[in-house]
N, C-alpha and C positions, 0 to 999 in steps of 0.2 A: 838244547834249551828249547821249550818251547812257548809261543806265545798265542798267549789268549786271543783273538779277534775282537773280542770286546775289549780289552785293552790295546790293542794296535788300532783298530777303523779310526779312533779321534783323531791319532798321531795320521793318519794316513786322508784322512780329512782334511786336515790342518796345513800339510805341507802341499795337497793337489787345489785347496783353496790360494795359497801360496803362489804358485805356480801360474794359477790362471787366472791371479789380479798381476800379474810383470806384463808391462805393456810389450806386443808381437814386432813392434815395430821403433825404430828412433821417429817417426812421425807421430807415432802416438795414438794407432789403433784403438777404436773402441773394444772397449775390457765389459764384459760380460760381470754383473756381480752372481757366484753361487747360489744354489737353489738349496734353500734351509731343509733338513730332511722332514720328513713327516713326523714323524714321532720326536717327541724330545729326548735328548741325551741320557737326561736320567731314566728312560726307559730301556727293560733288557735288550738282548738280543735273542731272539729264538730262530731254532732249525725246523721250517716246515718241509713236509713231505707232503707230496701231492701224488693223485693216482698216476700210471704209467700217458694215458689220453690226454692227461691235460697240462696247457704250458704254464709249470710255475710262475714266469713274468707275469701271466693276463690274471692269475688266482690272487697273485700281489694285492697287483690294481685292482679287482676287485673291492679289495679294504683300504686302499687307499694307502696301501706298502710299499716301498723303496726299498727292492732288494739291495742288499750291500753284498752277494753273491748269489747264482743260481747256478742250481747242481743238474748235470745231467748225464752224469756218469754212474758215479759213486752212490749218491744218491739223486733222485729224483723229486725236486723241491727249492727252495730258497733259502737263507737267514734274512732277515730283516730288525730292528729294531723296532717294537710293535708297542704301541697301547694297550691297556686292559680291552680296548672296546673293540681295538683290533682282534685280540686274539678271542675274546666272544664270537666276532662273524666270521672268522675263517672255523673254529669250530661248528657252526652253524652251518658251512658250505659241504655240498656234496662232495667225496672225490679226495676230501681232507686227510691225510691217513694218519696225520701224527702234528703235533705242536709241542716242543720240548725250549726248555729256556738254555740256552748255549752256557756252556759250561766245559771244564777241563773232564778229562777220562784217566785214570791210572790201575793200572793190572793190581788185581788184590792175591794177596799169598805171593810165594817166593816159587823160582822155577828153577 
């Protein structure tokens, strides 16, 4: 089975928001409230790829991006949830090699 990441990050959001309002301690540690993402929810997800030189975390930031994974095996890049105006300025940037909206893949024809 497989699952989308734009449909798990919320679930996976939701339960580590969760997690880190339980107070650390029976005395009653101050609790930290989560840092709301950049983009809103109803905004996609896309997989950027960035040149081999540069580190996807600082291209993020550049646009004001919160990676939700950075790649640097497989591929060389980030996904994030972006704005329209985000993905205008990482288009814009040098070094960009690709902006694709995250999406499932399935093999076409039979083998």
């Amino acid at each position: 089975m497989r699952i989308r990441l734009s449909r798990a990050l919320p679930v996976a959001v939701a339960v580590l928001a969760a997690v880190t309002a339980l107070p650390v301690s029976a005395a009653g540690a101050a609790v930290r409230a989560p840092v709301p993402p950049t983009a809103s929810v109803d905004h996609p997800t896309y997989i950027v790829t960035v040149h081999e030189g540069l580190d996807p975390a600082e291209v993020a930031d550049m646009v004001g991006a919160r990676p939700v994974h950075v790649f640097h095996k497989t591929l060389h890049g980030f996904a994030a949830r972006l704005t329209p105006a985000q993905v205008a300025a990482l288009q814009a940037l040098p070094g960009v090699e690709s902006i694709e909206e995250d999406g499932t893949a399935s093999a076409m024809g039979s083998f």
